[in-house]
N, C-alpha and C positions, 0 to 999 in steps of 0.2 A: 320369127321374133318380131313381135312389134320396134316400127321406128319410131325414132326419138326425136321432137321439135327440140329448138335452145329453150329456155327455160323462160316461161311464161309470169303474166302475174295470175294467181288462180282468180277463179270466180269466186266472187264474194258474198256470203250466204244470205241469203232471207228466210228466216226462220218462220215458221208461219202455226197458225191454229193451235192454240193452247188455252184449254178452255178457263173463261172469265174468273169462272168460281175456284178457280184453284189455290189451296190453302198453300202458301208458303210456308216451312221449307218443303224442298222435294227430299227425299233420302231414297237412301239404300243401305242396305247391310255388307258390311265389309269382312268374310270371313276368312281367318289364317287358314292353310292347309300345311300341316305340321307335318309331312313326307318332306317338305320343299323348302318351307320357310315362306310362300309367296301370299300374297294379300289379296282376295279374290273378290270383287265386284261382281252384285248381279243386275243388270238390266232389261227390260224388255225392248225386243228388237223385231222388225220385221214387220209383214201385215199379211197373216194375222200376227198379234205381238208373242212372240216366243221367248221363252226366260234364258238369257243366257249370261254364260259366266265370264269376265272378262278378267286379265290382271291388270291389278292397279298400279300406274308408273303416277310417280310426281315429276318425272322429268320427260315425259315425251310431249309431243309438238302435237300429235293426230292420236286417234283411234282406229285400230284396225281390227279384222272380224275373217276369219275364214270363210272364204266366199266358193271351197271347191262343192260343197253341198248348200248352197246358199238357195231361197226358195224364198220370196215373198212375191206381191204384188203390186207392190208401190216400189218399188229399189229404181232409179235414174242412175245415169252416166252422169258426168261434168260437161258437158260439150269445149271442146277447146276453144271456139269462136265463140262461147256466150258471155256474157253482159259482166266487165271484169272491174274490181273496183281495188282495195288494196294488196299491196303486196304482203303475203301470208307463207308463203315457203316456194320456193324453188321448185320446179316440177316439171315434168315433161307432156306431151301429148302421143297419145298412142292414135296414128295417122291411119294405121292398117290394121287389125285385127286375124290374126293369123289361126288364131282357136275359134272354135266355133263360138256367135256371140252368146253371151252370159254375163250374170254377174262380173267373172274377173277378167271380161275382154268385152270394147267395145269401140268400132270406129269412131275415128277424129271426137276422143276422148281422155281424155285430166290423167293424168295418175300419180300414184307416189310410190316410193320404195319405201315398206314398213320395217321398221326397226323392234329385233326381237334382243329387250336388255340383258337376259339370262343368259343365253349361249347365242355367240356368234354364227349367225346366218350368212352362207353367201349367196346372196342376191342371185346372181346369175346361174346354178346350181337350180333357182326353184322359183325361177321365170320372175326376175326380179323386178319387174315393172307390175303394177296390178294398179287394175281401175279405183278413180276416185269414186264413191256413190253417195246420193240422198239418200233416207229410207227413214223412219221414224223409230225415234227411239223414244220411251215410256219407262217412269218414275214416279210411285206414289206419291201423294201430298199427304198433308199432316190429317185428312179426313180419310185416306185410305181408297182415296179414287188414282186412278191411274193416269199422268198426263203425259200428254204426245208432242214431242214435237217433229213435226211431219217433216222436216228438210233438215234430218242431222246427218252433217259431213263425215266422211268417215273412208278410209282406203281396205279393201281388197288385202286378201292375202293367202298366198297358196300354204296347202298344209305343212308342209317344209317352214315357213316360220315357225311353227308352235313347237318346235324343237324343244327340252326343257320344261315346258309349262307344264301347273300342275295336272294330274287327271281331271276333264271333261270341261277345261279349259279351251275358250275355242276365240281368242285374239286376246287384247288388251284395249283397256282404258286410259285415257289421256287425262292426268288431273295438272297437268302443266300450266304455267304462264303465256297460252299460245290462243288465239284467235278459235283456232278450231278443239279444242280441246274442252269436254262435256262441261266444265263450268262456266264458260267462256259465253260455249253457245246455248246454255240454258239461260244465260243473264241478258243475252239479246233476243232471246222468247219474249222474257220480261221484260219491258224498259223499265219498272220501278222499280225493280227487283236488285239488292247491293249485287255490286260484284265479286262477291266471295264465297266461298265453301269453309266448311267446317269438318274436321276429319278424326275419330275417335277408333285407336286398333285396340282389338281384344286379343291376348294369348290366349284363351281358354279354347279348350278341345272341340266344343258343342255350342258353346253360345257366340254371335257374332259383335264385332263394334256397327260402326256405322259411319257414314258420311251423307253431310246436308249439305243443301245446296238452297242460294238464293235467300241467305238470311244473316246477321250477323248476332242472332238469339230474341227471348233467350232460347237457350237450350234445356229443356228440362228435365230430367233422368227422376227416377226414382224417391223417392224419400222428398220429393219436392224440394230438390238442388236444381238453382240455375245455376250451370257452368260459366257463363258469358260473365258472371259477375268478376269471376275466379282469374281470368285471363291476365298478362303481362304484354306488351305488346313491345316491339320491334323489330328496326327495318328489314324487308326481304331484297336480299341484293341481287343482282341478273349479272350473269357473268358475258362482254359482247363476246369472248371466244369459244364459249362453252360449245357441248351440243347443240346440232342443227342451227347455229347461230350464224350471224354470216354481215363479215362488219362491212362487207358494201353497200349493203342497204340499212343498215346499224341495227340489225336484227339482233333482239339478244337470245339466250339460249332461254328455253322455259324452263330450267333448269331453279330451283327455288335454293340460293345460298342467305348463309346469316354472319352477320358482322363479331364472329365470335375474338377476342381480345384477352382471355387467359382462362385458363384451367385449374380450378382448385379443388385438392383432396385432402379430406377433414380437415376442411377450411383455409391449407397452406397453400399458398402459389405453386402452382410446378413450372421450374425453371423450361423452357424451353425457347426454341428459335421463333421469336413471335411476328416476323417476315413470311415464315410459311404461311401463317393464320389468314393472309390479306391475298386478292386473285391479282396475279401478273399480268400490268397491262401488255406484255409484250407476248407473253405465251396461253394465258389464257388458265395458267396450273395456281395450285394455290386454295385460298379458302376454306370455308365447311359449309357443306351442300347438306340436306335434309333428302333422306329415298329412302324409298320403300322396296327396291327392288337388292336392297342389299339387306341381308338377315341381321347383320350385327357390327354396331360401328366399327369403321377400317380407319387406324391412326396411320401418319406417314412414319418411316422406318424410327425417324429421330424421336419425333415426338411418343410414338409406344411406347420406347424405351426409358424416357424421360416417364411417361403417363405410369407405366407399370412401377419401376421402381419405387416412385411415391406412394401405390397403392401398398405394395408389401411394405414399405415401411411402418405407414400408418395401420396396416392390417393387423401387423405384429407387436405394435403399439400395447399397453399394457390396459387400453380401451375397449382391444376387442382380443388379442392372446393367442392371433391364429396364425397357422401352423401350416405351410404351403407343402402337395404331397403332387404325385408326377402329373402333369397337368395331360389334356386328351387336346389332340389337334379339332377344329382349329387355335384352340384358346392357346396361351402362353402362361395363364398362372391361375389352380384351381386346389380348392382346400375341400377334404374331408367334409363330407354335408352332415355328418355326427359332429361336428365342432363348430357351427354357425351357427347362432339361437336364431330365431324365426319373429320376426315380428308384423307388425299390421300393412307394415311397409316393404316388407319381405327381409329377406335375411339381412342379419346385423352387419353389416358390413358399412367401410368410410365411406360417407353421403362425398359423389361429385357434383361439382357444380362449374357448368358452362358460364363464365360473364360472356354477357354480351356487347352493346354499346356503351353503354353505362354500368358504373359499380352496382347500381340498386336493378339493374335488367338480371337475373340471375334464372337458367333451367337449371333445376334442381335433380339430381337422377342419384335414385335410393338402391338402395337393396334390390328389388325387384325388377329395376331395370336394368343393372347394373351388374346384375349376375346373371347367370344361366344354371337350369339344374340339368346334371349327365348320369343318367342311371340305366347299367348294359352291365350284364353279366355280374359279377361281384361288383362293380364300380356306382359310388354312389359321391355325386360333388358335385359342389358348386363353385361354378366358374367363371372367371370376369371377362364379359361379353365384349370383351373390344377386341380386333386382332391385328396384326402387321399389314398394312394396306402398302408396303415396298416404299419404291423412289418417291422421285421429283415428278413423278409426267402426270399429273391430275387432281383433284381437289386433294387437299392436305388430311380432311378429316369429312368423312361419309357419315352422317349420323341414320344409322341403319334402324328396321323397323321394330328389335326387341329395342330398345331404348326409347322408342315409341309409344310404346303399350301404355294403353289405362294412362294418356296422356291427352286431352282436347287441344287440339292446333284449330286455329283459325286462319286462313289465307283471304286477306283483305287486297285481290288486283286491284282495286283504285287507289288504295292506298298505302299500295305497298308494303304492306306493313304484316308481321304475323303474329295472332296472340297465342300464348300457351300458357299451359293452367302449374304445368310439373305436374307428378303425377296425382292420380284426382283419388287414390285410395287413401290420402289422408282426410277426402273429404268423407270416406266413408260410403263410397260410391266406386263403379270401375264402370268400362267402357259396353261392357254387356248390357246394364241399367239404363236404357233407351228403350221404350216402350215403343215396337212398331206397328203401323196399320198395315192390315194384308191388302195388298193391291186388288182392285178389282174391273178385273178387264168389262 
């Protein structure tokens, strides 16, 4: 087993060679795998560049890549003694190398313990330390050329991580608030370049959304809609106890929360404990976090119960006349899919709406994102996509990735701030309608 230095400050990247002519934004296509529920990122990696498929986290710190069949030509270590500049994560040095060298082992060099958000990994089970590497990672531009940037950071990870992930999934992507994390170190490629991404999921079985990078619009879909017009914006809050957070050096978590302030169904307040809403400065619990790596918002015990009851009330309203029948785990409350008319915004069901900072800050969440459709054997319904997320010990409310869909987020790091449109099929458009260029190596 390699040994462990105290905890260093890493080496700090210099991004290099990205060539002049490259159209901003960069993108990629972000495809659902509907086995899993999980949001699949594809990038080129490697040299020569190889297409691989990452999951998408909005709360990790790093990217990591299975490196037990790893094969390029350019790939580096971190040297533990080279040229160190801010503090970026905790980390150890691997002094001796006990495997033969490669990819995921290499003397008096960097590493990180990668974090697998699906199913718990234990680290020590599947050689929990694994090399930091450079290697070049590759991203269309808006002309359909392919750009590189040759020094992207990134950790090792033996197969035993990829525990859970969907099929031919081979690490994760990092779209987090963190230094090393792909938008982070694509915006230090660019120095003109804003420092934000822009993030669009699609449910659909076959066609993919997308994610840009290195632009704040417009965005142009189809039918010659820019979305950038459409946005609402407000603040994104850093929680300092969150994940990989670390209040000695006042690291906060890259963890993306929003200053959510009440709950309303077909348009009435729902009463609830609105102290949960806000993160504890003392324990770090509390808030509403925005992931992708959960399928469907998770409310805390009190607040479901509150959230739900007003839905049935309102559902059975003389508005909509519906008729609750045994609901299918994981949901708590689902109606006959013969009893919900269908409309542009998906089934008729009371429009929630998130305030946020402000009364007039409002995400809107319709029919469509708001329910789930369940059809297995005789059983055919639709089900309200939120479920029991339990106690006190962690964000109050997960805004998970069906509530997501055919939604434009924009993530502004400089300015903290996040835009979102609600969902965009009222504008007569959905998240498939991004017209992309095939990369070309």
């Amino acid at each position: 087993m390699a040994k462990l230095a105290v905890p260093l400050l890493i080496l700090f990247f210099l991004l290099s060679f990205i060539p002049s002519q490259a159209a901003l934004p960069l993108h990629t296509p972000i495809q659902k795998d509907h086995s899993t529920g999980q949001y699949i990122i594809t990038a080129y990696l490697k040299t020569p560049l190889k297409l691989t498929k990452l999951l998408l986290d909005l709360g990790a710190t790093y990217s990591w890549v299975n490196c037990d069949d790893y094969i390029s030509s350019t790939y580096q270590h971190i040297p533990c003694n080279g040229s160190l500049a801010k503090t970026i994560i905790d980390y150890g040095c691997m002094n001796t190398c006990d495997d033969p060298p490669g990819p995921n082992c290499g003397n008096n060099s960097s590493i990180f313990i990668p974090n697998n958000p699906i199913k718990a990994v234990d680290y020590r089970k599947v050689y929990g330390v694994n090399a930091a590497l450079v290697d070049s990672l590759a991203l269309p531009d808006t002309q359909g050329s392919l750009v590189s940037i040759n020094n992207f950071i990134f950790s090792c990870a033996r197969t035993g991580f990829l525990k859970g992930l969907a099929k031919g999934v081979t690490g994760l992507a990092s779209l987090g608030n963190s230094m090393l994390s792909i938008p982070v170190q694509i915006n230090k490629a660019f120095s003109s370049s804003p420092n934000c991404f822009a993030m669009c999921l699609s449910g659909s079985t076959s066609q993919p959304g997308l994610a840009l990078f290195g632009s704040k619009g417009p965005y142009n879909f189809l039918q010659g809609i820019d979305l950038s017009k459409s946005l609402v914006y407000t603040p994104l809050l850093f929680n300092p106890l969150g994940r990989d957070s670390d209040p000695d050096t006042h690291r906060l978590s890259p963890e993306y929360y929003l200053g959510l302030t009440s709950i309303k169904v077909n348009g009435k307040v729902v009463a609830l404990n609105k102290t949960l809403l806000a993160i504890d400065g003392e324990s770090g619990f509390g808030g509403t976090r925005i992931s992708t790596v959960v399928p469907y918002t998770k409310l805390q015990s009190s607040i479901y119960k509150a959230f739900t009851l007003a839905f049935l009330k309102e559902a059975a309203s003389s508005s909509f006349n519906l008729t609750t029948t045994k609901p299918v785990k994981p949901f708590g409350v689902c109606y006959p899919a013969s009893a919900v008319k269908n409309t542009q915004m998906g089934p008729a069901v009371p429009i929630i709406e998130l305030v946020l900072d402000r009364q007039d800050v409002v995400w809107k969440m319709f029919g469509s994102n708001s329910m789930v459709r369940v059809t297995k054997k005789s059983v055919d319904l639709w089900c309200l996509g939120f479920v029991d997320g339990g106690g006190n010990d962690g964000p109050s409310i997960v805004i998970g990735g069906h509530q997501l869909e055919d939604n434009l987020l924009q993530f502004d790091l400089q300015s903290k701030k996040l835009g979102f449109s609600s969902s965009i099929l009222s504008k007569g458009t959905n998240c498939t309608d991004f017209k992309f260029s095939t990369g070309k190596i």
